[in-house]
Structures are given as C-alpha cells and as structure tokens.
C-alpha positions in Angstrom: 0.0 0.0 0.0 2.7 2.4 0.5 3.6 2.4 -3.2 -0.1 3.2 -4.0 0.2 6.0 -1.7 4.1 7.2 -2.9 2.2 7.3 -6.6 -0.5 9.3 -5.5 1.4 11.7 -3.5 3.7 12.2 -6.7 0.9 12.5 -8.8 -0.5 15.7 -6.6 3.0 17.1 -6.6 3.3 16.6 -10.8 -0.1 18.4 -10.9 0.8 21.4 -8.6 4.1 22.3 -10.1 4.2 25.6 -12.0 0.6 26.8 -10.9 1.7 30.4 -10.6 0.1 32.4 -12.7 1.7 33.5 -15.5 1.8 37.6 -16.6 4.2 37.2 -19.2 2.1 35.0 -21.3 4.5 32.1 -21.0 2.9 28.4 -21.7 3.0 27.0 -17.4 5.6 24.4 -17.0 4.0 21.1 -18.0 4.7 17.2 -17.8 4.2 13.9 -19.5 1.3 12.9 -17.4 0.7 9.4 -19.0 0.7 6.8 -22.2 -2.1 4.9 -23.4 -1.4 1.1 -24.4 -4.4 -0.9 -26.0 -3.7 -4.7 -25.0 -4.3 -7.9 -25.9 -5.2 -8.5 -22.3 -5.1 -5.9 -19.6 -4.3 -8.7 -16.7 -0.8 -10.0 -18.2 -0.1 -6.3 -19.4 -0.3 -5.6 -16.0 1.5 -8.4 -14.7 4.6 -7.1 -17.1 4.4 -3.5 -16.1 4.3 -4.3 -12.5 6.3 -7.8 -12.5 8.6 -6.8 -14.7 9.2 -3.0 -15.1 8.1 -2.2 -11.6 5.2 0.3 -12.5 2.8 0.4 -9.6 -1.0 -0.6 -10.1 -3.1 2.8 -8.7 -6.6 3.0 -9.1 -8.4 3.6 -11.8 -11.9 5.9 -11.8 -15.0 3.9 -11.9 -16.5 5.8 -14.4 -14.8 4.2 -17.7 -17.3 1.5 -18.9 -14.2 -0.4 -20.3 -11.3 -2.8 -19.3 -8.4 -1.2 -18.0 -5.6 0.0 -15.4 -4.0 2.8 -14.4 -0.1 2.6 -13.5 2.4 4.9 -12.2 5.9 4.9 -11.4 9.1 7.3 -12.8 7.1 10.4 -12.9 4.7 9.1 -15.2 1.8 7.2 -15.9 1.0 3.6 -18.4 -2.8 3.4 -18.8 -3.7 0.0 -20.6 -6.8 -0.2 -22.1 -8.3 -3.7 -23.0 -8.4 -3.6 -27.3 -12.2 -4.3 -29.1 -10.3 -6.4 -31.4 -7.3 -7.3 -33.0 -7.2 -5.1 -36.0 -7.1 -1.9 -33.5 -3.6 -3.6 -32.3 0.2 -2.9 -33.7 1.4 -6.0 -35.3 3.9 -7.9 -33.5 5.4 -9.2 -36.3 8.1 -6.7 -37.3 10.6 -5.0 -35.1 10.9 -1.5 -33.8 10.5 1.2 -36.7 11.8 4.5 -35.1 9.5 6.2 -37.3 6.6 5.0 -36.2 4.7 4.9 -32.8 6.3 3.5 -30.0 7.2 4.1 -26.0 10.8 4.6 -25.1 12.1 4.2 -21.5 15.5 4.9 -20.5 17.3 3.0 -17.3 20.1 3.4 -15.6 21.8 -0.2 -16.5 20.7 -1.3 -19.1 23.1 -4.9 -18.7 20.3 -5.6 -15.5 17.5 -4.8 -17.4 18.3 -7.4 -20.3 19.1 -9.9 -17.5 15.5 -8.9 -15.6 13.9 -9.1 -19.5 15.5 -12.9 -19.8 14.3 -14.2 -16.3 10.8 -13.2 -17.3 11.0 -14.7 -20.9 10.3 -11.4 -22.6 11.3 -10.6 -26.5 13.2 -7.4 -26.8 15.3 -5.5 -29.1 18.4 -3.5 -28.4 19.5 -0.9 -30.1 22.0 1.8 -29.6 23.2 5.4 -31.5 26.7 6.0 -33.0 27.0 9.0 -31.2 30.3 10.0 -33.3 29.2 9.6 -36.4 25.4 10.3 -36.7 25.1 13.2 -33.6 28.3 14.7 -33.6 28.1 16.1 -37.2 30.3 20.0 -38.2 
C-alpha cells in the first residue's frame, strides 16, 4: 500500500508544479502525465508492467465503462486499455520502426535490465546510437 500512496502523493505534486500564474504570457511548465497502451489482455499487461518493469498498479476511476488499469511509477503514468479487437492492435510481427509509434524508457543499467527481460522470458530489441558519427556532425 505504500507504493499506492508514494504514486499518489507524486501525482498531486506533478499536478501542482508551476501553478503560478503566469503575466508574461508564458505556456505553465507542464509534464508527461501518462501513455495509453491498447492490450491484448489488460491482466498480463499488468503483470509485465508491475512484474517486470516495476510500475505500480493505482486505481483507476470507476466511471470508464471499459477494461483497463492505471499505473504509475518514474514520474509518469501507463494506462492499458483492453483492445475491441485485434485489428485496432500494432502488429507484433516486425521489429521496432523508429519512425513509427512506439514508447521509449530509459534506465540506468541497461546490462540488468536485459538480465531482468530474460528471467521473465520477454522478446526485446536492443538498439544503440553511434553518437560520433550520426550526432556529432560539423
């Protein structure tokens, strides 16, 4: 229960930051506040996002009349959202295309991660930048 209460307490801090009011007609600092994933099924995306990536299941308003969860952890939010059918679903038969849509997160050691990935039998991809040749460019 403390990480439910951690998540919330972040979540009131995220949405009070940079509340002044504004006379110079600048935009008010803002925030990721959360992605939407549509899933095969909600129940083992969760199991992933918690198990896995260590996202922490909050709850979620009644009021949606669909399946779905809400978790938080890292400063933002991953709200799954139980697909009507396969054809509203990325295919999962090609791999990453940078230039389409996709979620990105970025960890500290990324040698643990892949170990973590393994233990729980998931399929990833690596991929890294030449920094020196395609960033660095006169």
């Amino acid at each position: 229960m403390e990480k439910k209460e951690e998540a919330d307490n972040n979540r009131e801090e995220r949405n009070n930051e940079g509340k002044e009011e504004r006379e110079d007609g600048r935009v008010p600092q803002m925030a990721l506040n959360h992605i939407s994933r549509l899933c095969r099924n909600v129940n083992v995306s969760i199991d992933f996002y918690t198990k896995v990536l260590g996202l922490v299941l909050i709850e979620r308003p009644p009021t949606f009349e669909f399946d779905g969860a809400w978790l938080f952890n890292y400063g933002v939010g991953v709200h799954l959202i139980q697909a009507k059918n396969e054809d509203s679903l990325p295919k999962t038969d090609r791999r990453l295309d940078p230039m389409d849509n996709h979620v990105s997160f970025q960890c500290e050691d990324m040698k643990a991660l892949e170990q973590r990935l393994k233990q729980f039998n998931v399929e990833y991809t690596t991929r890294t930048m030449d920094d020196d040749e395609k960033w660095n460019k006169d």
